[in-house]
C-alpha positions in Angstrom: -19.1 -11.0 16.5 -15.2 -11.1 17.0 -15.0 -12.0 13.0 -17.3 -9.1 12.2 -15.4 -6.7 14.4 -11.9 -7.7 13.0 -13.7 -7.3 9.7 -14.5 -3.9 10.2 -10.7 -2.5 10.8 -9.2 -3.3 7.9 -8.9 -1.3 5.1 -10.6 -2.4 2.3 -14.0 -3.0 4.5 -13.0 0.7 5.5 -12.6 1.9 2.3 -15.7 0.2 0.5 -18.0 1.7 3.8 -16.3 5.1 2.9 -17.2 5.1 -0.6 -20.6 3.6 -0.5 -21.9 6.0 2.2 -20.6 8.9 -0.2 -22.4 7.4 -3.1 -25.5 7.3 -0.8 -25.0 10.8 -0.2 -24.7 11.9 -3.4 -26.9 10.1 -5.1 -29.8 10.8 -2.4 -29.1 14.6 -2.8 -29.1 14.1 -6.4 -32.4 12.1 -6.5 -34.3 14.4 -4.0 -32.7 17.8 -5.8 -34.4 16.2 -9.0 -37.3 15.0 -7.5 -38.4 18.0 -6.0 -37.4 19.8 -9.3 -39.4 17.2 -11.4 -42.6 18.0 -9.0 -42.5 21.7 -9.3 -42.0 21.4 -13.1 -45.0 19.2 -13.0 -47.3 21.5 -10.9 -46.2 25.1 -12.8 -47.0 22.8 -15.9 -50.3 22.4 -14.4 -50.9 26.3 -12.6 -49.8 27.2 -16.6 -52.6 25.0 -18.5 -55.3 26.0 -15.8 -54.5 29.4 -16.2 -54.8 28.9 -20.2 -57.8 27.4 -19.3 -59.0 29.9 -17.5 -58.5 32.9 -20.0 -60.0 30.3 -22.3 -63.2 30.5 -20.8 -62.8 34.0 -20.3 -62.6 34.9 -23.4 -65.4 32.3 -24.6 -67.9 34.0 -22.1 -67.5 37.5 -22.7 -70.1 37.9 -25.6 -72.8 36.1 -23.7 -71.8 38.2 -20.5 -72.1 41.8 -22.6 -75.0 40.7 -24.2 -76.4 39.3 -20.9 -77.0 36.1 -22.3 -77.3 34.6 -19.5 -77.9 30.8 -20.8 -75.2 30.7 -23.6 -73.0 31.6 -20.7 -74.3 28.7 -18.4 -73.8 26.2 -21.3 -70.3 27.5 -21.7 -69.4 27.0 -18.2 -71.5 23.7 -18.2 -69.6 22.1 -20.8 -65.6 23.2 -20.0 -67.3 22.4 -16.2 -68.0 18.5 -17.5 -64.1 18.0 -18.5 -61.8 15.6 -15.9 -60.4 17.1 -13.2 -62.4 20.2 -13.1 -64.5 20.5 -9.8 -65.8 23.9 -10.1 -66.0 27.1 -12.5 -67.8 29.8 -11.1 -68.2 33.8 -11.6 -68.6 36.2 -8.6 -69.4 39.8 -9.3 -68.1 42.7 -7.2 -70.1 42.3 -4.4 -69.4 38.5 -4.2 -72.3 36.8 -5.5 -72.1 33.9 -7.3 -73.8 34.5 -10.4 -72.3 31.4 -12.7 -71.8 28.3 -11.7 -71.3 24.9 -13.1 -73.1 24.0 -10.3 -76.5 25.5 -10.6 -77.1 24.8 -6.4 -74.1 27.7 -6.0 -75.8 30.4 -8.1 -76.7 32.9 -6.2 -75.4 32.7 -3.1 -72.4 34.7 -1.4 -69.3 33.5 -0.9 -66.8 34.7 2.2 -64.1 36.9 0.9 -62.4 36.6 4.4 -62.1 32.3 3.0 -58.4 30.9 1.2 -60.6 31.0 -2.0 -60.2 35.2 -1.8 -57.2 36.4 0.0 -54.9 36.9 -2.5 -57.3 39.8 -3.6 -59.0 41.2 -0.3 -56.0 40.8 1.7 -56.5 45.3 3.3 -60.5 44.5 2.8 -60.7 45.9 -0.6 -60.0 44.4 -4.2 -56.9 44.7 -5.3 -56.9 46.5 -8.8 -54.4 44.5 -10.4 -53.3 40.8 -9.6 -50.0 39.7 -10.9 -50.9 36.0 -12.6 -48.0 34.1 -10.0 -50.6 35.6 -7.4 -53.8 34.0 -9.0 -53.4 29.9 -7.9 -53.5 28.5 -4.9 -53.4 25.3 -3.4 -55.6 23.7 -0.7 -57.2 20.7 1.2 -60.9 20.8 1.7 -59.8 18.0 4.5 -56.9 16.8 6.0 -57.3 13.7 4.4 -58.3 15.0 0.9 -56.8 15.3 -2.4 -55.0 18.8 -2.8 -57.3 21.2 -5.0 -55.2 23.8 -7.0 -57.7 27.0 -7.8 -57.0 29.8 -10.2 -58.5 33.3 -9.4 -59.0 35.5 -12.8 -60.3 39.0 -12.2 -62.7 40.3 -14.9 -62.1 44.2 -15.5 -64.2 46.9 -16.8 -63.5 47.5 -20.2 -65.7 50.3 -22.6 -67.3 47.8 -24.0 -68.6 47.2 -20.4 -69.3 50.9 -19.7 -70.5 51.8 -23.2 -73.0 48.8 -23.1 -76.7 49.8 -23.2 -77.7 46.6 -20.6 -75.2 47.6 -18.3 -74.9 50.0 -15.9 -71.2 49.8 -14.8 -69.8 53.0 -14.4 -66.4 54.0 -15.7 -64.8 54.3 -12.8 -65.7 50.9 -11.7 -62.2 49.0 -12.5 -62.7 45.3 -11.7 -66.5 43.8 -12.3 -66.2 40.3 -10.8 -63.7 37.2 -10.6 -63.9 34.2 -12.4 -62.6 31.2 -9.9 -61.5 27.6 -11.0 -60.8 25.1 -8.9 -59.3 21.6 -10.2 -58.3 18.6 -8.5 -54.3 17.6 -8.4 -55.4 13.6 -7.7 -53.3 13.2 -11.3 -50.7 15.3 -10.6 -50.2 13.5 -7.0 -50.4 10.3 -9.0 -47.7 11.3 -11.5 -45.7 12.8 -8.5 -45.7 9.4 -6.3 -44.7 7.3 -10.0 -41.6 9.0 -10.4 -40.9 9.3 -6.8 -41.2 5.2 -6.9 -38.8 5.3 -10.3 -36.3 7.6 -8.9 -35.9 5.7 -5.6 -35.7 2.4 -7.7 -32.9 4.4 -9.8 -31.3 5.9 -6.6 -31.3 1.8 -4.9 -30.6 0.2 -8.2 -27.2 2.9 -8.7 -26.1 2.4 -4.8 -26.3 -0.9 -5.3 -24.4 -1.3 -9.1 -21.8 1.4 -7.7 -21.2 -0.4 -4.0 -20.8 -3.7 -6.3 -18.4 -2.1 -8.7 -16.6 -0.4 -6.4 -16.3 -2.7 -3.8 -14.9 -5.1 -7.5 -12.1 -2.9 -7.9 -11.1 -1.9 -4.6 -10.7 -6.2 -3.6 -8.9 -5.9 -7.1 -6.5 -3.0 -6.6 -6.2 -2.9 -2.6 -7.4 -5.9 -0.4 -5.8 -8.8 -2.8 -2.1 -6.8 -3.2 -2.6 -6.0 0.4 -3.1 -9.8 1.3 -1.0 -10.8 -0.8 2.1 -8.1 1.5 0.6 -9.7 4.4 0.8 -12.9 3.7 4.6 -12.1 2.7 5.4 -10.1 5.7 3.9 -13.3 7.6 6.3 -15.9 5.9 9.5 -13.5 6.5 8.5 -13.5 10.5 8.4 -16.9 10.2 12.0 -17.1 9.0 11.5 -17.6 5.3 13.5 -15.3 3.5 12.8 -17.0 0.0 9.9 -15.8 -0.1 8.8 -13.6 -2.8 5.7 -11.3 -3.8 4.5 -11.5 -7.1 4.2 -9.0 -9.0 1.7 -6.4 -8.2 1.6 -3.7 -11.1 3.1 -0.8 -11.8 0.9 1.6 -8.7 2.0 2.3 -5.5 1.9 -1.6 -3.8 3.5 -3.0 -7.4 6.5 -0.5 -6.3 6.0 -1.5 -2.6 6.2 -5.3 -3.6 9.5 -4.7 -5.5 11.2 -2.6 -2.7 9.6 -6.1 -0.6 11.5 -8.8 -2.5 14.8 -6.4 -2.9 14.6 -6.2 1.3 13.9 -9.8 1.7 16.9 -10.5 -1.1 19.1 -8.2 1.1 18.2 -10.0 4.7 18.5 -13.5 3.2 22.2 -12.8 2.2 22.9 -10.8 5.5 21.6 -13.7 7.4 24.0 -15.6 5.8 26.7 -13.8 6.0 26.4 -13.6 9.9 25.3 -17.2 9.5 28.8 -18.0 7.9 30.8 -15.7 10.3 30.0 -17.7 13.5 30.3 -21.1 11.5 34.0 -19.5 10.5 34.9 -18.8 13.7 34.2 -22.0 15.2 35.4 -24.1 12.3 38.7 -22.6 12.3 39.6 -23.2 15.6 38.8 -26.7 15.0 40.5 -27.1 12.0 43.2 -25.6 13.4 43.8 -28.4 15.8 42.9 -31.4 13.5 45.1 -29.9 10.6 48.3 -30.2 12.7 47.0 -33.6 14.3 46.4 -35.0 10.8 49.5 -33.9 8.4 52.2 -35.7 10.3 50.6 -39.1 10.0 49.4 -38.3 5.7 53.4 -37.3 5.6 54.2 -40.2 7.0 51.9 -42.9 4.6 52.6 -40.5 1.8 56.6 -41.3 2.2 55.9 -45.3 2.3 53.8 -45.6 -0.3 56.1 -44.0 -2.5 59.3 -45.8 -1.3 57.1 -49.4 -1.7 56.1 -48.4 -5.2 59.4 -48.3 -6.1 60.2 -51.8 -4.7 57.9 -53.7 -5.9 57.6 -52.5 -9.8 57.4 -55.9 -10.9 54.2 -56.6 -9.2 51.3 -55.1 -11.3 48.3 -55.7 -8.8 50.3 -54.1 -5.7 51.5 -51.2 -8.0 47.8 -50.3 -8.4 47.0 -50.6 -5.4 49.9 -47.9 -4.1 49.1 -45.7 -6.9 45.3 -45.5 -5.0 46.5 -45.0 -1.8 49.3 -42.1 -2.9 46.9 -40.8 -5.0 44.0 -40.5 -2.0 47.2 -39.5 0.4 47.7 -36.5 -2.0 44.3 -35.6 -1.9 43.4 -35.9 1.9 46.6 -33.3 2.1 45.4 -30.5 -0.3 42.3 -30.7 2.0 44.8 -30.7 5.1 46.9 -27.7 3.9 43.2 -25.9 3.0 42.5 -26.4 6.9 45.8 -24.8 7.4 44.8 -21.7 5.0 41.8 -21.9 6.8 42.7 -21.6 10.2 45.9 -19.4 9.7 43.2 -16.6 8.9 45.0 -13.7 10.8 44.8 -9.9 11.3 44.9 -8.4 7.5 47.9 -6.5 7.2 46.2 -4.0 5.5 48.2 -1.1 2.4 46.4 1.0 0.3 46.3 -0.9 -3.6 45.3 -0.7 -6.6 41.9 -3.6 -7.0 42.7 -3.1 -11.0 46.7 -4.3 -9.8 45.4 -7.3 -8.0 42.9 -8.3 -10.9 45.7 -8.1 -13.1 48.0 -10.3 -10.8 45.5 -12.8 -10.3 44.3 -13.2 -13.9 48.9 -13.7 -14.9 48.6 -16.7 -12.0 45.5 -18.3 -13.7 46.7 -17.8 -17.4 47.8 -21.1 -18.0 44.8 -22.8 -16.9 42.7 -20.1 -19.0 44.8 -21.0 -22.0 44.5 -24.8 -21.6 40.6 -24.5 -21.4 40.6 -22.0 -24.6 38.5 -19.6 -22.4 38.3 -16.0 -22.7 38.3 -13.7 -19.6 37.1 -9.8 -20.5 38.0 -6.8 -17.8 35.5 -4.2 -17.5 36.4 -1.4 -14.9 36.1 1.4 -14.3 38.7 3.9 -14.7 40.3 6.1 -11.9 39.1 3.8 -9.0 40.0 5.2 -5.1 43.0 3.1 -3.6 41.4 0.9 -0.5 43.2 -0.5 2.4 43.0 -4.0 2.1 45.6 -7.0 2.2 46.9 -7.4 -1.2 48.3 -11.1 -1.0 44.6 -12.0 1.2 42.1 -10.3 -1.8 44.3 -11.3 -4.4 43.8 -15.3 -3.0 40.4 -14.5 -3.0 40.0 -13.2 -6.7 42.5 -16.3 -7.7 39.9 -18.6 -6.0 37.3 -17.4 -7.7 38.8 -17.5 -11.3 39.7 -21.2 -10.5 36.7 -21.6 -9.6 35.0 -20.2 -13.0 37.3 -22.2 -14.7 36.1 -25.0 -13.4 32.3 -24.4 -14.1 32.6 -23.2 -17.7 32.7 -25.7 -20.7 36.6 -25.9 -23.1 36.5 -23.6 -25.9 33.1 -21.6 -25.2 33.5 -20.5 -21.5 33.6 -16.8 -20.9 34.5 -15.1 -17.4 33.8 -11.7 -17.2 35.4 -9.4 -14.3 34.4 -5.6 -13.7 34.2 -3.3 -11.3 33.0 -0.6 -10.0 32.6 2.2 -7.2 28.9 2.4 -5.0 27.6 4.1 -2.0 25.9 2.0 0.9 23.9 3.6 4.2 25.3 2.6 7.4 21.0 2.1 8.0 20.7 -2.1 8.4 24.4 -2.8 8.2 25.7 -1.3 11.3 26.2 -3.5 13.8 25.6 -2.3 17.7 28.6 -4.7 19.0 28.6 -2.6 22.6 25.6 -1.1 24.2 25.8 0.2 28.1 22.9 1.7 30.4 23.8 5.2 32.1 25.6 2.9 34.9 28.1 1.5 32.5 26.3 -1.9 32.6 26.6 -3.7 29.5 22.9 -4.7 27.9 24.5 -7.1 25.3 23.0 -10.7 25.6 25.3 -13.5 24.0 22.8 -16.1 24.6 19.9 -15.1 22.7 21.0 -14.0 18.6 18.9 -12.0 16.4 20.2 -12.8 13.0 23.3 -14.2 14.7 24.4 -11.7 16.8 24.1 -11.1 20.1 21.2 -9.1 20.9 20.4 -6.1 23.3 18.4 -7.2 26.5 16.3 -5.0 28.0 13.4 -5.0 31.1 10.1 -3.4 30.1 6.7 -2.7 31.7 3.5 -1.8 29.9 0.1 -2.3 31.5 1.2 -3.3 34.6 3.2 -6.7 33.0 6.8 -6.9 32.8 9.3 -8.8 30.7 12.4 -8.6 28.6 13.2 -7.3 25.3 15.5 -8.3 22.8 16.4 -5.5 20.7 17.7 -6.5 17.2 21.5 -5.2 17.0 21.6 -4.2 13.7 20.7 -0.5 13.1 17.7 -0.1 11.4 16.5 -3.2 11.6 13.3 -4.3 14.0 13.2 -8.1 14.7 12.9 -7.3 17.9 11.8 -10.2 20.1 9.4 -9.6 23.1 9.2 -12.1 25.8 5.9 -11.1 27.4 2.4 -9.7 25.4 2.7 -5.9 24.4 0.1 -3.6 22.8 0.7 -1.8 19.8 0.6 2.0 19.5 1.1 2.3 23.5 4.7 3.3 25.3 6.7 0.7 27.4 9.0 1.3 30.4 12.2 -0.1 29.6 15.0 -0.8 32.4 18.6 -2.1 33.0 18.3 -5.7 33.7 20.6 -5.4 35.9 20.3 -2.1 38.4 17.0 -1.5 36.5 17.7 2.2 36.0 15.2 3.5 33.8 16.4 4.1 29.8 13.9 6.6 29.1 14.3 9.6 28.1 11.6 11.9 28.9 12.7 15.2 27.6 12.0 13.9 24.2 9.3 12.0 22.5 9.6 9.8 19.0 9.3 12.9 16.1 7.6 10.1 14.1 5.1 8.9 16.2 5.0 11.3 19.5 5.4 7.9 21.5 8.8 7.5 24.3 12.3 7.1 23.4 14.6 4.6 24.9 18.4 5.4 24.6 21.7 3.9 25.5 25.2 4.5 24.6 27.4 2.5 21.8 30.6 2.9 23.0 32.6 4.8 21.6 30.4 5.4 19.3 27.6 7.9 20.6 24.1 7.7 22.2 21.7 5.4 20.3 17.6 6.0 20.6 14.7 4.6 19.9 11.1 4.8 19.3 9.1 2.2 22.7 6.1 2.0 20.8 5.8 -1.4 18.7 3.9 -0.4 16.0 6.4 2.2 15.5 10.0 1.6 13.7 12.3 4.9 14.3 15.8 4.8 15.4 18.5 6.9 15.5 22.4 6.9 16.0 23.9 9.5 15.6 27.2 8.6 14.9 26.5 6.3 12.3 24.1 8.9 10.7 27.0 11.5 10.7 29.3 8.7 8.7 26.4 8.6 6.3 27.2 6.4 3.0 30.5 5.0 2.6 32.4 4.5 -0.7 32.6 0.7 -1.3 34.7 -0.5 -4.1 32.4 -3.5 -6.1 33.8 -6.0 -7.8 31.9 -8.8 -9.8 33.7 -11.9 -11.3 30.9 -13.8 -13.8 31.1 -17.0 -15.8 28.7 -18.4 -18.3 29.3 -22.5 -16.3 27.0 -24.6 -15.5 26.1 -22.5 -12.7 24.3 -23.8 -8.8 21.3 -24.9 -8.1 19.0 -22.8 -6.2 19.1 -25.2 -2.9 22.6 -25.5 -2.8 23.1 -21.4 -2.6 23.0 -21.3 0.9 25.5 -23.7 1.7 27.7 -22.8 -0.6 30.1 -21.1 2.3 30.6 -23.5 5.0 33.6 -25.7 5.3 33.7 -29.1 3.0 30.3 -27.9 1.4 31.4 -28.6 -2.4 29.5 -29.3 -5.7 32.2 -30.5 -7.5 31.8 -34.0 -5.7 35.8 -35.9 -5.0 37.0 -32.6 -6.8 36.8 -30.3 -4.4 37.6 -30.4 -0.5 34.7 -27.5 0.4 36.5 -25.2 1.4 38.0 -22.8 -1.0 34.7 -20.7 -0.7 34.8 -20.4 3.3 38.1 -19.1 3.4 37.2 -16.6 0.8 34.2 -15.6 3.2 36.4 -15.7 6.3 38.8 -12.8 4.2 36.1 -10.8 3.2 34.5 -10.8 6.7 37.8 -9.7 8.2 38.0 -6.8 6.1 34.5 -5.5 6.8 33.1 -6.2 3.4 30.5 -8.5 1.8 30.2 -11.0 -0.7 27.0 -12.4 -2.4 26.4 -14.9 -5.6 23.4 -15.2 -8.1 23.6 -18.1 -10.1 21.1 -19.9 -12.6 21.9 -23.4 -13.5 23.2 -24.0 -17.4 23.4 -20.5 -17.0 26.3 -19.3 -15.4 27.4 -17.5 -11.5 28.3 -14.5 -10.5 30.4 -13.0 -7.3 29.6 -10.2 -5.9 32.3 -8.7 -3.6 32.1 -5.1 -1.8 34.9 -4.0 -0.1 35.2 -0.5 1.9 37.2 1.9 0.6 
């Protein structure tokens, strides 16, 4: 029953209910508008051939009446009487004696002009004159449980023959003479009635049914399966994986939706490293700070003897080669010394306003050589009339330098390319700001350094809803809702949240979410404003102010590309922490973490594609 109940709330159940009750609607009006439309074209059908019929006989008994014929009349009326479906012919004259009959037991005898058979003429006690023909049938049950009996009344008026006749005395003034009354039985028309009542219900099941099944085809097709198919994404990224990727889903509204999915997930995988690679910077460097120093005097030291013995004992081959490993490992263990140093000495930028074209330029003249001894070609592309930004010239150039080194290395002699351009973008403050200072109205601080959303410290807050009360960690970054909820709470219902601390309430009940009409929660940033908040889960508006009046900032990208042997896909993430290197006893690892420790300190990002046999590129926005 649970099953059937969860069944029943989601969308595409909703939707295929929806539809098919609107196809029972409409095709059960449709079927019963048509039905009752086929029955009265079926019984004014019939009212019009017994009304033929019964100017027919009419007609066919008028001689034998003017001539007073009496038995060439009777045969007339016996005969047309003997045909199927006809229960009675019978004349009446004025008086309302029956004076024909198919059924010779009638003749003679009086009928009731106050019975159904006779109102439609003696409806004021006296013959109507004239009786339009829609007024001439009528319908009836001689029981209940009978067959309906249609009968058609058709007056006989006085004419001159009638008057003029010598064997009749029927004065002139006399208008109608006597009725002549048919009455036939509708068994054929009731049968023909219930057959296409059968068919049309058979139709109106058989249409439901192919319409529900087509429907309900297209609908699983077009909604439930790209739906799922979010779900099941939106379930992997809770989880934590952010490689996760939604196939693609058309060119409609959840294709779009999908895209706009795999771009956000794209976006959160690099900003979780980033932050990732921020904390493992900061802790690093201290440490390689103090096992730099510790290390360098001693490498100096071996360094200095092994040369001098080298020198001593040229005539002895086999210790020659062995010095020339050990000065040769002593040089390297000190380029990945000094890069500790680099590493570590990772101050305050000194920032000046340059020109990123200038520093491009400067770092491709300290690379040329290497270029030229490769045969590689490097190409500029950028764009003309680029802002000045505030940076550290002699930090970014190392990082561009880097980079082309780097490029150089990856790229095969004589067909490597590296392409550098730039150019100038716009990004929201919405899911990069970081809330690094959050205070309740009694300036205590709400920042938790023990439990990280994404890496950063979170926002701690005590909540009640329903009478249970826990914490909340608030994600820190604005616009972003991995919100983390120590205790169960109900979607689409407000929650009471508190200072842990002096538990004053952060509420604000003069205003409610414009979104959702649900609580807001709010708390200051110093210094940078009030920040608010929509309590309901379900619900995902925010607002800071501040940050909102900043709006987008002017970022200055630049993108350095090569057409090397490129990374492989697993080794992406790593590719920023210390001694992490793919070029094996080449490389010490940790070229690429210092160029993320510069970056971070100037408030900018960096991000790499790459495709293996297929090349890298660097992505590198810095704020203007």
């Amino acid at each position: 029953m649970k099953r059937i109940n969860q069944g029943f709330h989601k969308i595409g159940v909703k939707l295929i209910v929806a539809v098919g009750l609107a196809t029972i609607i409409i095709i059960g009006c449709y079927s019963y508008i048509n039905l009752r439309s086929q029955s009265n074209m079926l019984l004014s059908e019939f009212e019009r051939h017994a009304n033929q019929l019964s100017e027919t006989i009419k007609k066919a008994t008028r001689i034998g009446m003017l001539k007073n014929e009496r038995e060439q009349t009777f045969g007339i009326i016996n005969m047309i009487g003997t045909e199927k479906g006809i229960k009675k012919i019978r004349i009446f004259n004025k008086e309302g004696e029956i004076i024909y009959s198919n059924d010779s037991t009638q003749v003679g005898k009086m009928v009731n002009k106050k019975a159904e058979s006779c109102y439609a003429c003696h409806t004021a006690d006296q013959p109507l004159e004239k009786l339009p023909i829609d007024n001439r049938t009528r319908i009836f049950r001689v029981n209940p449980d009978s067959t309906e009996i249609l009968g058609v009344m058709n007056p006989i008026y006085n004419e001159p023959s009638c008057w003029n006749s010598d064997c009749h005395v029927h004065p002139k003034s006399q208008k109608v003479l006597g009725v002549l009354d048919i009455t036939m039985c509708l068994k054929d028309v009731e049968q023909a009635q219930r057959t296409s009542t059968i068919k049309l219900i058979i139709f109106a099941i058989t249409s439901i049914l192919a319409l529900s099944l087509i429907i309900a085809f297209f609908v699983h097709k077009w909604l439930v399966q790209p739906v799922n198919t979010l779900m099941e994404a939106t379930h992997e990224i809770g989880v934590g994986n952010l490689n996760y990727r939604v196939k693609d889903l058309g060119n409609n509204e959840l294709g779009i939706l999908g895209r706009a999915f795999n771009k956000m997930t794209k976006r959160l995988a690099e900003a979780r490293i980033q932050l990732f690679q921020s904390d493992k910077m900061a802790s690093l460097g201290r440490l390689a700070a103090g096992v730099a120093h510790e290390i360098n005097n001693p490498l100096t030291g071996v360094l200095t003897y092994a040369s001098f013995l080298q020198k001593r004992l040229k005539k002895d081959p086999e210790i020659q080669e062995d010095l020339s490993v050990i000065v040769k490992e002593t040089i390297r263990s000190r380029e990945i010394v000094k890069g500790l140093l680099d590493f570590a000495r990772q101050s305050v930028p000194k920032k000046n306003e340059v020109s990123i074209d200038e520093l491009i330029d400067n770092s491709i003249k300290v690379t040329k050589n290497q270029l030229k001894l490769k045969h590689l070609e490097i190409v500029k592309e950028t764009q003309p009339d680029l802002p000045l930004i505030t940076v550290d010239a002699n930090q970014i150039q190392q990082v561009f330098i880097n980079l082309i080194v780097n490029a150089i290395d990856a790229v095969p002699s004589d067909k490597g390319q590296i392409r550098i351009s730039t150019s100038l973008v716009k990004l929201s403050p919405l899911g990069v700001s970081q809330i690094k200072n959050a205070v309740c109205r009694k300036r205590h601080s709400l920042i938790d350094n023990e439990i990280k959303i994404g890496g950063l410290p979170s926002i701690k807050v005590q909540a009640t809803q329903n009478g249970k009360t826990g914490f909340i960690n608030l994600d820190p970054i604005y616009g972003k809702h991995n919100h983390q909820y120590g205790f169960t709470v109900v979607e689409g219902k407000s929650i009471e949240m508190y200072c842990p601390r002096c538990e004053v309430s952060l509420n604000d009940s003069k205003k409610v979410c414009p979104k959702c009409g649900s609580n807001i929660y709010t708390f200051e940033v110093p210094p940078n404003g009030m920040f608010e908040g929509c309590t309901n889960k379900a619900c995902n508006w925010e607002r800071w102010q501040a940050m909102d009046e900043v709006g987008e900032k002017d970022y200055v990208e630049i993108k350095i590309a090569d057409n090397g042997s490129g990374i492989p896909e697993e080794d992406l993430p790593r590719i920023f922490e210390p001694f992490f290197s793919t070029k094996g006893q080449k490389g010490t690892g940790l070229g690429l973490a210092i160029i993320w420790g510069i970056i971070d300190n100037h408030n900018g990002t960096i991000n790499v594609e790459s495709k293996v046999n297929k090349g890298t590129t660097f992505t590198i926005r810095l704020p203007k």
